[in-house]
C-alpha positions, 0 to 999 in steps of 0.5 A: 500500500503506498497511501495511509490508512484510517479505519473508521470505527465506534471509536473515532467515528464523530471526529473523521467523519465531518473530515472525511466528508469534507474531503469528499464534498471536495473532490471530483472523484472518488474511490469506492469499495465495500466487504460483505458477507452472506453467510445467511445464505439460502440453502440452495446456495450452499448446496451449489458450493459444496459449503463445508457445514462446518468451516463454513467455505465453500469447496475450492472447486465451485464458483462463487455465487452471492445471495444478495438478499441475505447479504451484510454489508461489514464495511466500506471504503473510501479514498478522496483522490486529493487525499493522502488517507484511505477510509475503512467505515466499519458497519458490522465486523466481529469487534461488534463494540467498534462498529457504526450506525448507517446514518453516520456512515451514509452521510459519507456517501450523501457528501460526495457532489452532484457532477462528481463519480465514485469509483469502483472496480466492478461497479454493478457489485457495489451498486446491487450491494448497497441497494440490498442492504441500505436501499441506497442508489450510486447514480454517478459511479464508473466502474474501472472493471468495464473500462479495461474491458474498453481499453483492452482485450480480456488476452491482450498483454505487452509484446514485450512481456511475451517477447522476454517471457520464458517457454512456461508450462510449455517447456516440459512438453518438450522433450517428448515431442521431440522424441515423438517427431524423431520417431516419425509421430509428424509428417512435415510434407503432409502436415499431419499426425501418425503419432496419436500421442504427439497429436494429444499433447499438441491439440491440447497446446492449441485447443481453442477452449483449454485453459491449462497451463501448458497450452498457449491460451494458458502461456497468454492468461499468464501473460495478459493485463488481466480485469481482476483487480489485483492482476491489473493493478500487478501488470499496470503498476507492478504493485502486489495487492493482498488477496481476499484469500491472504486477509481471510486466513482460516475465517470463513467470511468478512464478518468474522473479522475485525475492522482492524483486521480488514482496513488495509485491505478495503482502503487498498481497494478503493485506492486502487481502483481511483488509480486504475481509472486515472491509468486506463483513461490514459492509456485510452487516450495514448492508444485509442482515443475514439472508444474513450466516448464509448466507454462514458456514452455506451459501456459504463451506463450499462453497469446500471442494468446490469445490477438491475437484471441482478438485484431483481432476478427472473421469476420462474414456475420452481415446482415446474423445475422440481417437477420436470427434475423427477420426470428426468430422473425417473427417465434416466433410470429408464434409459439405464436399464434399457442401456444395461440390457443392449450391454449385457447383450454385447458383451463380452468383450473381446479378448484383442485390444480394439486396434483403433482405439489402441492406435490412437487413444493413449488412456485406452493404452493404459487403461483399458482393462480399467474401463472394461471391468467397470463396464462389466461389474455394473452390468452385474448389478440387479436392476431396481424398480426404485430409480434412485437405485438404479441411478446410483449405479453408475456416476453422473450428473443426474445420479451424483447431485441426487446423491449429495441432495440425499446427504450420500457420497457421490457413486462410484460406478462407470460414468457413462457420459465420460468419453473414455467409458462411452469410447470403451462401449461404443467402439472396443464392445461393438467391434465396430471401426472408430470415427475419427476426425484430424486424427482424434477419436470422435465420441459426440453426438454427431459420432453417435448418429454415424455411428447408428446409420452404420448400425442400421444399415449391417442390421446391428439392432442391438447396438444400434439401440445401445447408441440410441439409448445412451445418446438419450441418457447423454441428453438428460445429463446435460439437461440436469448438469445445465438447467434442472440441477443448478436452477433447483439450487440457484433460486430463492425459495422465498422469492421463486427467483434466481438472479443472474450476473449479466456481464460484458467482459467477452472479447467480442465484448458481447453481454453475457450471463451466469447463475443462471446462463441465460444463453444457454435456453435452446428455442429448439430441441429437448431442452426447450421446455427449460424456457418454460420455467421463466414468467413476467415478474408479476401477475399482470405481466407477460414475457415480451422478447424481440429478436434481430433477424439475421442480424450478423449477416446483415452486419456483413452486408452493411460492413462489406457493401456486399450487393447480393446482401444488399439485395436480401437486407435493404428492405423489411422484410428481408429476402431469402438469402439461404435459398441461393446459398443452399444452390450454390453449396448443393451444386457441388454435387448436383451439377446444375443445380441452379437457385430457380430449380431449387426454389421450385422444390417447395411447389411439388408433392412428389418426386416423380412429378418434380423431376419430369419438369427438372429432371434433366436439367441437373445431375445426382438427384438422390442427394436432394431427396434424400437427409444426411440419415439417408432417410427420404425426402419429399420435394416440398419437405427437401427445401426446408430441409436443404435450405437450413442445412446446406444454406442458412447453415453455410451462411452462418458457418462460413464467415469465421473460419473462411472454410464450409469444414462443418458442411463438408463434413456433415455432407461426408466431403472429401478435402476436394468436393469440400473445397470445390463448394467452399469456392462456389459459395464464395463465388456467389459473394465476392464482394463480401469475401473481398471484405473479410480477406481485407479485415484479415490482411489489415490484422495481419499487418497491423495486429488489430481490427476496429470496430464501428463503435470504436473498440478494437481487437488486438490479435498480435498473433495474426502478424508476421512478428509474432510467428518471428516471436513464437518461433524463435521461442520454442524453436530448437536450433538449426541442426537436422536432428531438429528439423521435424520438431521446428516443422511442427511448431511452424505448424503450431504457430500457424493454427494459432495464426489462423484462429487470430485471422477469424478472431479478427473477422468475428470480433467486428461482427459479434463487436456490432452486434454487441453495440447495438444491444446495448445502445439498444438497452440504453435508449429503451430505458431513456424511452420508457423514462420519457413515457412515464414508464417505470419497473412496474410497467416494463423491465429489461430480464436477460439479453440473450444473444440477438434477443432482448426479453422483457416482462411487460404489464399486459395493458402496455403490451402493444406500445412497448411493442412498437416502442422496442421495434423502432429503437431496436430497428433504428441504428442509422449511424452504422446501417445505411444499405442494409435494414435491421429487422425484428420480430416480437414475441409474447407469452405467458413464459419464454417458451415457444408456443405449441397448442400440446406442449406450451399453450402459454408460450410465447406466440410469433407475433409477425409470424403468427400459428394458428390460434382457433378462436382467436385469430382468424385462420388468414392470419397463420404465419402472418404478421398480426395487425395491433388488434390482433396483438390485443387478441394474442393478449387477452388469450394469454393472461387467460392462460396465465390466469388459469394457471395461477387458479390451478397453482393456489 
């Protein structure tokens, strides 16, 4: 700490506190911190962290997540920046004789003058923390957290600091791979692997989501400025912060503590935070003068938001989400002993190795018999009527969160949903020849389908209904590990009502939330009911949500002048633009397939009748009229079908990785017919590939993108420089016995320069669409302001990718339908050619509206489903005229209110 530190307490509190206001009445800005502690969670929460009951932590492998309901604040701080004194104000620390009343500390807060700002890291904490436990509103307050987000990427770092650095966790790899490469594990001509081990220990190096230590995103977290407090203020000042872990010790919480205990470390808090602020608006200045307004105008009034969504929560139907978990569980043990009976079937296993897996899979190497025997003494077990015991067979997510519900240890049994197990049965119990992608083993969904077709087709019944069962039971594990486990936990049984932490710290600087994830809710599949646990806030109140249409391709069109996006998007509604896509990727293998003759496929009922008028006009018929699960198609069915898969599919695909991979493999393309439909796709959008080459050459040579609101992405990477860099960092020497090592970091070094070329292009892309969801946000809140409107009347829940959801009072349903579409539709500064466009929904839930499944979902309101009774039977996939709306209206606080009456 290099500034004082006064601790505010029962002791001195009448003499600092005229000072310290005085001195805050004074300055212009503010530093601001505050310690709480929630150890009156609900139990829920303490589930959701493993606390220990006793010690009162929580396991060191769960995340942190605070009850805000139950919180007490135990102190604060305060550093007036012409100050040569930090304050630490003890509200309810252990020395209970020591602390303050509010209203002495309040007048602290109260003090600070109208145009000045506190100064917080992570504001929204501070702003939720002190309405919670005061009622007490920060309207001027920056917070310096959101800033480094502005001022920089989440892995930006000084080129110095990677040039200088050292090989990290990376060097131990080393000599294994050399050994490797001399063995002949890397083909230098091919680029590929013959070794599968060399290949495990590099995928992990350059895999896109792994966070370990040896892998490069690891090497650069090491490296980068970092958004955490303490880490920025190490990288920015070289200063080493005590820990929140350090000042705790053996206590569980801050309310264990003394204020004297704490002060240092809260002053040091509120310190650094007022420098960190002077620091970054610098540094913004020096290096990218344009997103300071930015930062003030768009990021920053977002924190308000964003401790609103957390200080109010989302309401949901909890016995709906308990019921729903004992329907899936009962369903699992369905699934078990269905998966039980095909294994038992099949086995026992063979007495050679599987060749494939023993090839490629080094835990198979070692640990084979290990996973057959736990495959084998779990098919010995009896089966059990009562579905916990049979869950408890085996371990998952659905057997071991219903054991620790029940106070039991976690099973000990095979866990069926782990890769090595699944891999064991799927390939080494069937016999059957392993699926394998860039030389890895494949054991995901996709493999599984293969997998069934190939079944299917040798008349292998029972392993094909071995892989269907367990693709179900695979499904339930997600649907429990994402949703029904984490939501029974996360929400407030007083209150029926989680409260997420919605966030802008992506690199794309897109929002995003946890506790729970609203981004994860699928619109479709067999999590979609999931949505249906979310209602309006109140009783009065329906679920309104609009959704960008299309919206990165747009962007695309508008950024790359592109005239066939031009034509698609210059008008609302949009023109088709999937159709054309959907020719210009089939025609790889339907030569002469053009966007007519494909278009006319939804006019016809039959095969037979299609091709006497277009049969001889192109080539491979069956490929149209038969799924990628070799199932047949009708010709209208073959449309829909071909223009998702082949063409929105692509659409959404291409544009960052500049490559149809997924197509090409999904379509069962070779390298050749893959590139051949990449090039054909490309064709069709030349001005826009010029674009996205464009944005690649101008990160390459100068190491970053802008965006049209002013931020920009960093990608080093991308530049000549930094392969110089990295190569001349693990490279080993000139010498032939080296030669294929330094072949495979050249090749390493590459993949990761790619993947910074597609950081490039995604980030101005996700970057815009980030812009205007929160402009967005930020001016529906000024509308509303204008209006007259409060929460009462509308509240912003969740953003969820391109959808902006809000609980609305259903007699203000149809103006702030219209209000939404006009602000969300209106960006004039950045679309000029192309329109933005928006559809609305409405429901009693967030649920997709199905007349069986969910009769108070939400119901298109510009493409409307048949409604008997109360639309008329023209308006089915229409958009609905305002007393239409009205009628959607009445029907669903019907719905809601009959619901309501059933749930008394």
């Amino acid at each position: 700490m290099t500034i004082k530190t006064v601790l505010v307490d029962a002791r001195n509190v009448e003499q600092l506190i005229p000072h310290i206001v005085s001195q805050v009445k004074a300055n212009p800005f503010n530093g601001l911190d505050c310690e709480t502690q929630d150890d009156a969670r609900h139990d829920g929460l303490n589930q959701f962290m493993k606390v220990d009951p006793v010690s009162r932590k929580k396991s060191p492998a769960k995340k942190l997540v605070f009850d805000m309901r139950r919180t007490v604040m135990t102190g604060f701080s305060v550093y007036p920046e012409s100050s040569d004194t930090a304050y630490y104000l003890n509200l309810a620390h252990a020395d209970v004789q020591n602390r303050i009343p509010w209203d002495a500390a309040k007048a602290v807060l109260e003090a600070k003058a109208g145009d000045a700002y506190w100064i917080a890291h992570n504001a929204p904490y501070e702003l939720s923390a002190f309405k919670s436990c005061f009622g007490f509103d920060l309207p001027e307050i920056i917070c310096t957290l959101q800033m480094c987000v502005s001022a920089y990427g989440p892995d930006e770092y000084d080129i110095n600091n990677f040039r200088y650095a050292g090989r990290g966790a990376f060097a131990p790899l080393i000599p294994q791979m050399m050994q490797l490469c001399s063995q002949g594990g890397f083909d230098t001509e091919k680029g590929e692997f013959t070794d599968s081990r060399l290949a495990e220990i590099v995928y992990s190096i350059i895999g896109k989501q792994s966070k370990a230590a040896h892998s490069y995103n690891g090497y650069v977290n090491d490296l980068a400025y970092g958004y955490g407090l303490k880490k920025a203020v190490k990288s920015w000042f070289g200063y080493d912060m005590t820990t929140f872990e350090q000042v705790l010790g053996d206590k569980a919480h801050m309310g264990q503590l003394t204020g004297d205990e704490v002060a240092a470390y809260g002053a040091d808090d509120a310190y650094w935070a007022l420098r960190m602020f002077r620091r970054l608006l610098q540094y913004m200045v020096d290096t990218n003068r344009g997103v300071t307004q930015t930062f003030f105008n768009q990021e920053n009034p977002m924190i308000h938001l964003f401790a609103q969504m957390r200080q109010v929560g989302m309401k949901v139907n909890f016995a709906n989400i308990l019921a729903r978990r004992a329907e899936e569980r009962e369903n699992t043990a369905e699934v078990l002993r269905k998966t039980k009976a095909s294994v038992k079937e099949l086995l026992p296993f063979p007495e050679e190795k599987h060749p494939g897996l023993q090839k490629r899979d080094s835990w198979y190497q070692k640990s084979a018999d290990k996973y057959r025997k736990q495959i084998e003494d779990w098919c010995k077990l009896p089966d059990w009527p009562d579905a916990y015991k049979q869950c408890i067979q085996v371990r998952g997510a659905v057997s071991n969160a219903w054991a620790s519900e029940k106070g039991q240890p976690e099973p000990k049994g095979v866990n069926l949903s782990h890769y090595m197990p699944m891999r064991t049965i799927f390939y080494d119990l069937t016999g059957t020849k392993v699926i394998v992608n860039q030389n890895k083993t494949q054991s995901d969904a996709e493999a599984r389908g293969k997998l069934i077709d190939r079944f299917k087709e040798d008349g292998h019944e029972t392993a094909k209904n071995l892989l269907v069962s367990m693709g179900e039971l695979a499904s339930i594990e997600q649907r429990m590990k994402l949703y029904l486990t984490p939501y029974s936990l996360l929400t407030d049984p007083e209150t029926g009502r989680m409260y997420p932490t919605v966030t802008s710290m992506l690199a794309s600087r897109r929002m995003a939330c946890e506790d729970p994830n609203a981004m994860q809710l699928a619109k479709r599949g067999e999590s979609t009911y999931v949505r249906g646990f979310f209602e309006g806030d109140d009783d009065d109140h329906l679920v309104l949500s609009r959704d960008w249409s299309a919206v990165e391709l747009v962007i695309i069109g508008e950024l790359s002048q592109d005239p066939t996006f031009i034509d698609a998007y210059c008008q609302i509604p949009h023109k088709d633009l999937h159709a054309g896509s959907a020719t210009a990727v089939l025609a790889a293998d339907c030569g002469g397939l053009t966007e007519t003759i494909f278009k006319s496929l939804a006019k016809f009922d039959t095969v037979e009748t299609f091709l006497e008028e277009f049969g001889g006009q192109f080539s491979n018929h069956d490929r149209l009229f038969t799924n990628l699960k070799g199932e047949p198609l009708e010709p209208n069915k073959a449309y829909k079908y071909w223009r998702t898969e082949a063409g929105k599919n692509s659409n959404f695909n291409y544009w960052f990785s500049g490559w149809l991979a997924t197509i090409g493999e999904r379509m069962g393309w070779s390298q050749e017919k893959t590139k051949m439909a990449t090039e054909m796709y490309r064709d069709r959008f030349s001005v826009a590939e010029q674009w996205r080459t464009g944005l690649i050459e101008e990160i390459a040579r100068e190491g970053v993108v802008y965006l049209p609101d002013g931020h920009r992405r960093v990608r080093w990477e991308a530049t000549n420089q930094w392969l110089m860099s990295f190569k001349s960092k693990f490279d080993m020497g000139s010498g032939a016995e080296f030669a294929t090592y330094n072949a495979l970091v050249h090749w390493i070094a590459k993949k990761i320069q790619k993947r910074a070329f597609n950081q490039g292009v995604n980030s101005v892309v996700q970057g815009t669409c980030a812009t205007i969801a929160k402009r967005t946000a930020i001016r529906v809140m000024a509308r509303m302001k204008e209006m007259g409107w409060d929460f009462r009347i509308m509240r912003l829940m969740v953003p969820i990718h391109d959808e902006l959801v809000f609980s609305v009072h259903h007699k203000h349903v149809l103006p702030a339908m219209n209000m939404l579409g006009d602000v969300m539709n209106n960006h004039p500064d950045i679309f000029k050619a192309c329109k933005l466009d928006s559809s609305p929904a409405l429901g009693v839930t967030f649920e997709p509206y199905d007349p069986k499944k969910a009769p108070a979902g939400q119901i298109e309101l510009y493409e409307a489903p048949k409604l008997p009774g109360v639309l008329p039977e023209d308006t089915e996939g229409q958009r609905l005229n305002d007393d239409q709306v009205l009628s959607v209206v009445d029907y669903l606080m019907f719905q809601k209110r009959k619901l309501l009456k059933e749930a008394a």
